[in-house]
MARNU-766494 format. One line per field, with one value per residue: x, y, z of N, C-alpha, C in turn; residue number from 0; residue in one letter; chain. Coordinates in nm, 2 decimals. Layout:
N
n_east = (X/...)
n_north = (Y/...)
n_up = (Z/...)
ca_east = (X/...)
ca_north = (Y/...)
ca_up = (Z/...)
c_east = (X/...)
c_north = (Y/...)
c_up = (Z/...)
seq = (NUM/...)
type = (A/...)
mol = (A/...)
//
This chain:
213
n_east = (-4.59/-4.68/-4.63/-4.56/-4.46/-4.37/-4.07/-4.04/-3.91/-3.85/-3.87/-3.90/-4.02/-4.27/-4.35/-4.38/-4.14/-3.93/-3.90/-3.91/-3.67/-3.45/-3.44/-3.40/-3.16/-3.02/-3.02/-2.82/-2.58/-2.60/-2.51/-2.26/-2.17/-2.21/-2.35/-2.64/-2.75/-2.95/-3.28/-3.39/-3.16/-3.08/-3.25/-3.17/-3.00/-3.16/-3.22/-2.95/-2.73/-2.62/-2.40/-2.26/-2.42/-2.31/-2.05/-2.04/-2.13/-2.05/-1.74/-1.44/-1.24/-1.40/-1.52/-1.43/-1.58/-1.84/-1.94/-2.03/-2.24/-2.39/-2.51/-2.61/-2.83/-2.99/-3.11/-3.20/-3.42/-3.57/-3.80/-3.92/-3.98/-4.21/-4.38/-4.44/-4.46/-4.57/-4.78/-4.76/-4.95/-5.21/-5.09/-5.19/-5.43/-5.35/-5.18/-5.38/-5.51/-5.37/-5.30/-5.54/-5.57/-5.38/-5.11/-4.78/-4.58/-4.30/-4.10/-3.78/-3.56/-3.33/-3.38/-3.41/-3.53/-3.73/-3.80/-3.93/-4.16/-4.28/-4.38/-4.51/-4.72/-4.80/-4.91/-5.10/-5.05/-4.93/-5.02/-5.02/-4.77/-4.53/-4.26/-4.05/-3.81/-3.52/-3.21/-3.04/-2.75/-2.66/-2.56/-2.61/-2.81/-2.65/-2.56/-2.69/-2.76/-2.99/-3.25/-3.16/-3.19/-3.49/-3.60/-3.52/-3.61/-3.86/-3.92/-3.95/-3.99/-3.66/-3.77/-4.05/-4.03/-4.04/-3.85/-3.88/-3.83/-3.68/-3.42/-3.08/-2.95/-3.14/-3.22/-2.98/-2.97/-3.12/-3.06/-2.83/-2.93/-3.02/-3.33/-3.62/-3.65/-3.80/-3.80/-3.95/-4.00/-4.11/-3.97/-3.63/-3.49/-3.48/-3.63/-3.46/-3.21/-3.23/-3.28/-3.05/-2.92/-3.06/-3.36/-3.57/-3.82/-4.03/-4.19/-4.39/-4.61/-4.72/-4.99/-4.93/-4.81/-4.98/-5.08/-4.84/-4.81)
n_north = (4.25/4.50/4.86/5.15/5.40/5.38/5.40/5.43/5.32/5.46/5.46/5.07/5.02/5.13/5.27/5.12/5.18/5.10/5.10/5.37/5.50/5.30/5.30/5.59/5.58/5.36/5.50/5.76/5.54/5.51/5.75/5.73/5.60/5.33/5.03/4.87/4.75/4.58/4.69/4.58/4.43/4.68/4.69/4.55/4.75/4.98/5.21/5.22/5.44/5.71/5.73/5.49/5.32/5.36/5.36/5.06/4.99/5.13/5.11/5.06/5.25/5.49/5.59/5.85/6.01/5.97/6.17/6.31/6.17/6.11/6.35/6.36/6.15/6.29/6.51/6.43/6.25/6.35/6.52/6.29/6.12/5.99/5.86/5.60/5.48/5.38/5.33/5.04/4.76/4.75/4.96/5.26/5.20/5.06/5.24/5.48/5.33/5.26/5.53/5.60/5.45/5.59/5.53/5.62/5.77/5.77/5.88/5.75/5.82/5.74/5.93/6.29/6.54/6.69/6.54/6.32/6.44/6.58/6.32/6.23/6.42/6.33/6.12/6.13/6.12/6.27/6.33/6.15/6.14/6.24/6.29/6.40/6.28/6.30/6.21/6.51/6.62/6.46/6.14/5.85/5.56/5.25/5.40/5.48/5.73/5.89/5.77/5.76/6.08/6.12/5.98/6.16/6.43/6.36/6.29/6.03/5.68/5.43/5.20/5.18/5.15/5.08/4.95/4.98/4.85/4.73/4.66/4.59/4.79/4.95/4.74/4.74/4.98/5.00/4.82/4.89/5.14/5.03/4.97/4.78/4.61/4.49/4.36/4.39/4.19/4.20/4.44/4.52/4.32/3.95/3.73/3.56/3.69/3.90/3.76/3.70/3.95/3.90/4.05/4.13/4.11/3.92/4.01/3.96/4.12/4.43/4.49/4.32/4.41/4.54/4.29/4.30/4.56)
n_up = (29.52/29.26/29.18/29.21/29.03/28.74/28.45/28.14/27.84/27.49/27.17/27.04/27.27/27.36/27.13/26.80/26.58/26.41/26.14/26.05/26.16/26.08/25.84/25.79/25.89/25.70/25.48/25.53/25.54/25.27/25.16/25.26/25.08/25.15/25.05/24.99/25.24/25.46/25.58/25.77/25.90/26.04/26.28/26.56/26.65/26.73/26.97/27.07/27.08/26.80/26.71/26.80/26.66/26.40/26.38/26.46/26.17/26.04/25.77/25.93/25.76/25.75/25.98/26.11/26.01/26.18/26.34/26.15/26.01/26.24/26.27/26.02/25.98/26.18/26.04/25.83/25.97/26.09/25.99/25.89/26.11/26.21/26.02/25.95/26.21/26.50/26.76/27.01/27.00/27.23/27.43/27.44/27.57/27.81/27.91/27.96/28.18/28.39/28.42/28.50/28.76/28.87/28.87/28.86/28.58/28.38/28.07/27.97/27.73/27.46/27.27/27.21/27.36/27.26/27.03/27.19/27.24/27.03/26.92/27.14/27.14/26.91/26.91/27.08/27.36/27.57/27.80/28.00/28.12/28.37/28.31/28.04/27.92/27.74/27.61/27.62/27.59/27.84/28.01/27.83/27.85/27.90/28.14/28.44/28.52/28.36/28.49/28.77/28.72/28.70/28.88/29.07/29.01/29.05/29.31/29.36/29.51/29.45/29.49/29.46/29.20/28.87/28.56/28.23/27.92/27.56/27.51/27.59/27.68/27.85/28.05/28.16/28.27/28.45/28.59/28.69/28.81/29.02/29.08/29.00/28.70/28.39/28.10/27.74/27.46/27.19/27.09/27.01/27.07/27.09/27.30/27.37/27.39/27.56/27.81/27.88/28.05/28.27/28.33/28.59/28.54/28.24/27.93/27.66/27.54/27.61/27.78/27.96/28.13/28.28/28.50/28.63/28.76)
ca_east = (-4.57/-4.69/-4.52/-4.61/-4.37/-4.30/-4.04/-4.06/-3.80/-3.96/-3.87/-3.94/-4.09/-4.37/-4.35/-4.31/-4.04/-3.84/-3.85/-3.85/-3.58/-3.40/-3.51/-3.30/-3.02/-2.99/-2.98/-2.73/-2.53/-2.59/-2.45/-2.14/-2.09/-2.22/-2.45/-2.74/-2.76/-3.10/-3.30/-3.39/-3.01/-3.04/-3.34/-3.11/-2.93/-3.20/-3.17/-2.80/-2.68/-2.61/-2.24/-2.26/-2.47/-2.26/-1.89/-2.05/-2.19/-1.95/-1.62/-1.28/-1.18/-1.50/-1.46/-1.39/-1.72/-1.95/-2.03/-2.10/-2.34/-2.50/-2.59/-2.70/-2.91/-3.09/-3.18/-3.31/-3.51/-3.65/-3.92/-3.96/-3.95/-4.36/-4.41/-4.47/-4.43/-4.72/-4.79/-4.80/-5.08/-5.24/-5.03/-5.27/-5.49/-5.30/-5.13/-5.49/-5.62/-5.24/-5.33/-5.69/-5.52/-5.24/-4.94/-4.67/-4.55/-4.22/-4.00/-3.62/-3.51/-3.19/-3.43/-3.38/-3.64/-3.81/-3.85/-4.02/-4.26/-4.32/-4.39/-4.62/-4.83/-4.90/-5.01/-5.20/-5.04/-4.86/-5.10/-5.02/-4.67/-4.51/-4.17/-4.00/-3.66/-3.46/-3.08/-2.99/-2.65/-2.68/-2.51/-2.66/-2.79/-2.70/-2.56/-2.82/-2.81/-3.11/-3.29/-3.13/-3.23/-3.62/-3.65/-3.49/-3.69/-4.02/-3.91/-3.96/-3.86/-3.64/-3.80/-4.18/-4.01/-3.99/-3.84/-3.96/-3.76/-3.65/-3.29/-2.99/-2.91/-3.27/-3.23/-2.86/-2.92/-3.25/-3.04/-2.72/-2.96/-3.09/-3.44/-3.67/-3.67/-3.91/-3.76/-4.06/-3.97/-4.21/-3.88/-3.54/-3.43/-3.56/-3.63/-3.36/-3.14/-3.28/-3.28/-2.88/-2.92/-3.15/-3.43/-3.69/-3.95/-4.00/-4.32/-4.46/-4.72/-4.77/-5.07/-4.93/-4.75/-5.12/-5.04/-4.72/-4.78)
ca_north = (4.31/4.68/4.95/5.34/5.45/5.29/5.44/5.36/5.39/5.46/5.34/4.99/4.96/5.20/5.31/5.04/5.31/5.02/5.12/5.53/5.48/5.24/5.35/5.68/5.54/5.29/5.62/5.78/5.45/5.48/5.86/5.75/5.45/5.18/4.98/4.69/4.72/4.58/4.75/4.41/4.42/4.74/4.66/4.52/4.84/5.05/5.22/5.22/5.58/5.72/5.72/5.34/5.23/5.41/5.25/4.89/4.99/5.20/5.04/5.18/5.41/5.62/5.62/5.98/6.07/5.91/6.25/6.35/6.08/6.14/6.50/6.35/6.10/6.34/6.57/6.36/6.13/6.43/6.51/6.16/6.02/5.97/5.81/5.49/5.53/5.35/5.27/4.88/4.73/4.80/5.09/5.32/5.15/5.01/5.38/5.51/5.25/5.31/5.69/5.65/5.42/5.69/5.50/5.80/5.75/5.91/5.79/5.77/5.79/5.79/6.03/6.40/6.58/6.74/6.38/6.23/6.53/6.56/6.20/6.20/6.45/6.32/5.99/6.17/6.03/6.32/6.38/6.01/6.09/6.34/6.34/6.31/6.27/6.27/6.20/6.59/6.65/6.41/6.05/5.76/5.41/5.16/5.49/5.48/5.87/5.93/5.70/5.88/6.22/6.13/5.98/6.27/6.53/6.34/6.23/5.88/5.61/5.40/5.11/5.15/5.25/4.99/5.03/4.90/4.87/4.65/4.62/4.57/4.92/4.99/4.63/4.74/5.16/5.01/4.77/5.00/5.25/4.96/4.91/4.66/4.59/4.45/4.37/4.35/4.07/4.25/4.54/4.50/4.17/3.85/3.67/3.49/3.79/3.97/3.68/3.75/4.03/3.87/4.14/4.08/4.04/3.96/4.03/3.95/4.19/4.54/4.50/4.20/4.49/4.50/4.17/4.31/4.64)
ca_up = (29.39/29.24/29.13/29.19/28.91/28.59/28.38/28.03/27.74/27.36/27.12/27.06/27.39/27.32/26.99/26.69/26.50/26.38/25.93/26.02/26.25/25.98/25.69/25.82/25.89/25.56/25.39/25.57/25.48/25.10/25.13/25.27/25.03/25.24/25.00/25.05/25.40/25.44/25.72/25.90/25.95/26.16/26.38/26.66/26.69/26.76/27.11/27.05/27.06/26.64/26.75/26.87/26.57/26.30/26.43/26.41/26.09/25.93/25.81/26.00/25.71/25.80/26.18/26.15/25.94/26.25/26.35/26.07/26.03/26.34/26.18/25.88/26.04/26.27/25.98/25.76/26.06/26.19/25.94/25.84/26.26/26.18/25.89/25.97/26.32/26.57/26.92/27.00/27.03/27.38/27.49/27.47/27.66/27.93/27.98/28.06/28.29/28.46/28.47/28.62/28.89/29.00/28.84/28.81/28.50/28.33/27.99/27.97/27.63/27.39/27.17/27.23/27.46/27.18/26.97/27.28/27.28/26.87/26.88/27.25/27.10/26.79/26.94/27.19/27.54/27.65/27.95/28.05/28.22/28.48/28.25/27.93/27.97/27.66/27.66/27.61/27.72/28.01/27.96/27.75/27.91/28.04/28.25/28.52/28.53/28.36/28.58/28.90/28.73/28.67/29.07/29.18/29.02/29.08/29.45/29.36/29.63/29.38/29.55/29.41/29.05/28.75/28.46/28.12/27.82/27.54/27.46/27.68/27.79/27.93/28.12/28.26/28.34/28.58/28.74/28.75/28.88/29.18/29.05/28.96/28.57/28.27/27.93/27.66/27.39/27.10/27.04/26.95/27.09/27.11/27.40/27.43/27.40/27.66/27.93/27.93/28.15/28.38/28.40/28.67/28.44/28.04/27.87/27.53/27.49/27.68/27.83/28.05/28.22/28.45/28.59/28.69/28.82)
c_east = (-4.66/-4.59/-4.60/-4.61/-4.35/-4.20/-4.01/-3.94/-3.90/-3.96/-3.84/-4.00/-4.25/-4.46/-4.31/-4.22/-3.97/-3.79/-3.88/-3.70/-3.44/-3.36/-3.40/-3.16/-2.97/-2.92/-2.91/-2.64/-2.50/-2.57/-2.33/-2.06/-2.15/-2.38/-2.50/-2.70/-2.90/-3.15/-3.32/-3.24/-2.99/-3.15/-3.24/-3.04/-3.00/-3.21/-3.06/-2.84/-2.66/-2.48/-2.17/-2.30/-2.39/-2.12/-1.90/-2.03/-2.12/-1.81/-1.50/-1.28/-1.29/-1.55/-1.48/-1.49/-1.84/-2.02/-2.10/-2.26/-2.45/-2.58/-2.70/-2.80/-3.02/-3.19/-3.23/-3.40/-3.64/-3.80/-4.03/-4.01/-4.11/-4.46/-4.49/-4.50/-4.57/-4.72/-4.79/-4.92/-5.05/-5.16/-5.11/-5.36/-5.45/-5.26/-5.29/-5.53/-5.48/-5.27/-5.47/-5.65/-5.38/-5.13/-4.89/-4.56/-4.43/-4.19/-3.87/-3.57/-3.41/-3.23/-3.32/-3.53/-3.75/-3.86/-3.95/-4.13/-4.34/-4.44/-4.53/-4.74/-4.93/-4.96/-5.12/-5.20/-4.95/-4.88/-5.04/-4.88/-4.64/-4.36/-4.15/-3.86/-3.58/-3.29/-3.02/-2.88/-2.64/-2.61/-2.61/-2.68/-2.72/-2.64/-2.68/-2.85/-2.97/-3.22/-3.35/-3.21/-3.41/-3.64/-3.60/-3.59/-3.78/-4.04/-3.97/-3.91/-3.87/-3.73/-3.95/-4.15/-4.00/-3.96/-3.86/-3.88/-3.73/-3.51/-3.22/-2.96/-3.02/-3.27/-3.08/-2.87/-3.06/-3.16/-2.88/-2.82/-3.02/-3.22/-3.49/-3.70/-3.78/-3.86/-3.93/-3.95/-3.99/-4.12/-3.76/-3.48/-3.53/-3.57/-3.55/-3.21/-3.13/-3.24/-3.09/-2.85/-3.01/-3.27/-3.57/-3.82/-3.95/-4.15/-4.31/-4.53/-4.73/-4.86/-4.99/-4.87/-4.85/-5.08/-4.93/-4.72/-4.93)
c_north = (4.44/4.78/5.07/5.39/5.33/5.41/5.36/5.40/5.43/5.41/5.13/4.92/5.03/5.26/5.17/5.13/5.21/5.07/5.25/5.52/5.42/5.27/5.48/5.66/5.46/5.43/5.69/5.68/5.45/5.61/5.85/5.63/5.31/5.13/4.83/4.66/4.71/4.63/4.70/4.43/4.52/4.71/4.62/4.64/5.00/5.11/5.23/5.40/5.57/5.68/5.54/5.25/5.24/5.33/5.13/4.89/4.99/5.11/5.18/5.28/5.52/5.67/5.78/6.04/6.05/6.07/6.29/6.30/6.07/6.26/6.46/6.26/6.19/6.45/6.54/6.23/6.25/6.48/6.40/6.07/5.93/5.87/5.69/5.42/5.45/5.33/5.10/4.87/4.73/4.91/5.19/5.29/5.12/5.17/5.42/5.46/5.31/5.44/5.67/5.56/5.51/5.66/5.64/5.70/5.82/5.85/5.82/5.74/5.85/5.89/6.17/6.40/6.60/6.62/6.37/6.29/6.53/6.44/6.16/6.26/6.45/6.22/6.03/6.12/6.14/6.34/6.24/6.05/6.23/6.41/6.26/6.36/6.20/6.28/6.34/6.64/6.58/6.21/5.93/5.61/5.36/5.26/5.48/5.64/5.92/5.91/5.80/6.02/6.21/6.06/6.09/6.39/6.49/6.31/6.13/5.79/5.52/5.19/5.07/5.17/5.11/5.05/4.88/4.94/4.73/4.63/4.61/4.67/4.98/4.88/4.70/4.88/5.09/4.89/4.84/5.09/5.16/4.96/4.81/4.66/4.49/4.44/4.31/4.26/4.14/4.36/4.49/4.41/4.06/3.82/3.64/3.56/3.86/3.88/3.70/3.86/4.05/3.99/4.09/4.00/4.04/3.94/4.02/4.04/4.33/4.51/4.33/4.28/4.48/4.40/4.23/4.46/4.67)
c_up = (29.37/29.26/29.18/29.08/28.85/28.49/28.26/27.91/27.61/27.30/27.12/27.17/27.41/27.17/26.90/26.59/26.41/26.20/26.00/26.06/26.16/25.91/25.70/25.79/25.77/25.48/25.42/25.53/25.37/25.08/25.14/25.20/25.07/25.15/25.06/25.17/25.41/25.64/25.79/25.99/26.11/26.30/26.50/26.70/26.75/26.90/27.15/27.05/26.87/26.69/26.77/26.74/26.45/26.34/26.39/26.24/25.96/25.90/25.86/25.91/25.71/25.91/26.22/26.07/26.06/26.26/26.29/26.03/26.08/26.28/26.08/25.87/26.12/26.17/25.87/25.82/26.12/26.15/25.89/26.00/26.26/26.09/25.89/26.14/26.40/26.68/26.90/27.03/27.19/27.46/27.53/27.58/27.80/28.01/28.07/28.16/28.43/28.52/28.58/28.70/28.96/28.98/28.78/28.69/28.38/28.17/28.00/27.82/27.58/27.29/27.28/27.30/27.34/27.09/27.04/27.22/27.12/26.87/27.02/27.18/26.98/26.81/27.06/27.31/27.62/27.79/28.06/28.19/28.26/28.41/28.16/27.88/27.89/27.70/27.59/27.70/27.88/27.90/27.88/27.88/27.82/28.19/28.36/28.57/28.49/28.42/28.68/28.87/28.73/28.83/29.13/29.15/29.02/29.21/29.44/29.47/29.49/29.41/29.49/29.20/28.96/28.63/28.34/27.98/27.71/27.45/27.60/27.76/27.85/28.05/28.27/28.32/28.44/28.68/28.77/28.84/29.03/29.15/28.99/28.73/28.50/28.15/27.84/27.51/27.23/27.04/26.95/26.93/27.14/27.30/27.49/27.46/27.51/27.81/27.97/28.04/28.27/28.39/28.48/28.64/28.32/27.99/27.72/27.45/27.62/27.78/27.96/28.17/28.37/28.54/28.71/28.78/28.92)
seq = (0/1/2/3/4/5/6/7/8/9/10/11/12/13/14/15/16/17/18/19/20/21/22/23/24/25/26/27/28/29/30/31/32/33/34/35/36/37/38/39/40/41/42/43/44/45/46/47/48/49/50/51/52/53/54/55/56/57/58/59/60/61/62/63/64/65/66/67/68/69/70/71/72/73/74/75/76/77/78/79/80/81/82/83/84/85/86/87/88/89/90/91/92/93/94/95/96/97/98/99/100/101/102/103/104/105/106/107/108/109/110/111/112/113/114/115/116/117/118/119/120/121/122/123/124/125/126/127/128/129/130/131/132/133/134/135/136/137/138/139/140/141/142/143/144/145/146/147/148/149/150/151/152/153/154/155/156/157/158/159/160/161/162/163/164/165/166/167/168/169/170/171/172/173/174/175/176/177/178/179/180/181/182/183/184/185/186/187/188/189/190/191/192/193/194/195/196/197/198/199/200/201/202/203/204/205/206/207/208/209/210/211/212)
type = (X/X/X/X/X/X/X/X/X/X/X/X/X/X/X/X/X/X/X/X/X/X/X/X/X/X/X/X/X/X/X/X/X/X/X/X/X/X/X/X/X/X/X/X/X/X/X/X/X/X/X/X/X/X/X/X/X/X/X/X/X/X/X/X/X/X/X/X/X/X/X/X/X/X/X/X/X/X/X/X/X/X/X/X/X/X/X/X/X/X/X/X/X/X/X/X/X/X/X/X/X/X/X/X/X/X/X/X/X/X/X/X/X/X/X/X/X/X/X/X/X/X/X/X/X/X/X/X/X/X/X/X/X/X/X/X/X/X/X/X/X/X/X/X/X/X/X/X/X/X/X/X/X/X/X/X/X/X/X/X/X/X/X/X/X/X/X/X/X/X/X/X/X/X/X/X/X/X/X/X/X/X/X/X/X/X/X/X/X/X/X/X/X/X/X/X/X/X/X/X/X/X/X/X/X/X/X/X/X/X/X/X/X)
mol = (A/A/A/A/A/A/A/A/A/A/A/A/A/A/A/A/A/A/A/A/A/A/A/A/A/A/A/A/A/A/A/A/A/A/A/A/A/A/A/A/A/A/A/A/A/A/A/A/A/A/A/A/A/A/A/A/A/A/A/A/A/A/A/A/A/A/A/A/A/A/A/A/A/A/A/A/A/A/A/A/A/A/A/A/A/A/A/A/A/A/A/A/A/A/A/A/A/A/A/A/A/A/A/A/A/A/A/A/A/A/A/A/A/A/A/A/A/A/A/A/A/A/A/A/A/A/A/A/A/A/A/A/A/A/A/A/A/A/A/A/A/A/A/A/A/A/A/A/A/A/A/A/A/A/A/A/A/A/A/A/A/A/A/A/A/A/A/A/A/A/A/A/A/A/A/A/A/A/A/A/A/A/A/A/A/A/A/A/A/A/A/A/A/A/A/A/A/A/A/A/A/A/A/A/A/A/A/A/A/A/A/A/A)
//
């Protein structure tokens, strides 16, 4: 066991986002009509593409408003993305110890580039990783593109690489892409959710990642 590379997703795997994230989107809902959607409700959909979350969400006769949606979600998440916004407990920590041992470290996220970066530097971990690798114009997991694109421009062997995430499409783009996976428990889905997609390993808590890498 050990890893070189760890690639990480953000939200809920790094970041607790869950009420900015929400909270966004509810409100987008209650512009286009869609009342007492409580924001517990969306938590499972976070990591979803807006396009993905809005379809479930939306009923059929507004199907053809999604984009819109997605607009109207990004411009009112974007000043708000902070708010409440935290690292998990031990992230911080564990990243460092990671760094002063030489783990190369990237993220793969459904944010935008500029999110990641907003949100690295206000928590103060940007130094931590080598990339941050938002889904700009490039496909969405469980694609395993983004993956491919962060071993290729870091010349990773996909072989020392794990990937760490906690929903389904973080679990399926690391074993679409042929690497070793990690679902954390502490994000979007439970436990027992997670174990459906077999990932290599399932963690509780951040910091258990040491053990594993």
């Amino acid at each position: 066991m050990g890893f070189a590379n760890i690639i990480f997703d953000f939200d809920g795997t790094l970041t607790d986002s869950k009420h900015d994230i929400a909270g966004a989107q509810v409100w987008v809902l209650q512009q286009l009509g869609v009342q007492n959607v409580p924001k517990e409700m969306l938590f499972p959909y976070i990591g979803k593409t807006l396009e993905e979350t809005f379809s479930t969400l939306l009923p059929a006769e507004l199907h053809d408003r999604i984009p819109e949606a997605a607009q109207m979600y990004s411009d009112y998440y974007r000043p708000r993305s902070l708010e409440t916004t935290k690292l998990f407990p031990g992230v911080r920590e564990t990243l460092e110890i990671f760094h002063s041992h030489g783990k190369r470290m990237a993220i793969a996220s459904t944010k935008k580039g500029q999110g990641i970066r907003r949100a690295t530097d206000h928590f103060g971990i940007t130094e931590f990783f080598v990339q941050l690798q938002g889904s700009d114009g490039i496909p969405y997991k469980p694609d395993p593109f983004i993956i491919h694109l962060i071993i290729s421009d870091q010349q990773w062997n996909a072989n020392e690489t794990l990937m760490v995430g906690d929903t389904d499409n973080d679990i399926l783009a690391g074993k679409n892409a042929g690497i070793t996976t990690c679902a954390v428990t502490y994000g979007s889905l439970s436990s027992e959710q997670l174990r459906r997609y077999n990932p290599d390993y399932l963690i509780d808590s951040f910091p258990q990642l040491l053990s594993l890498v």
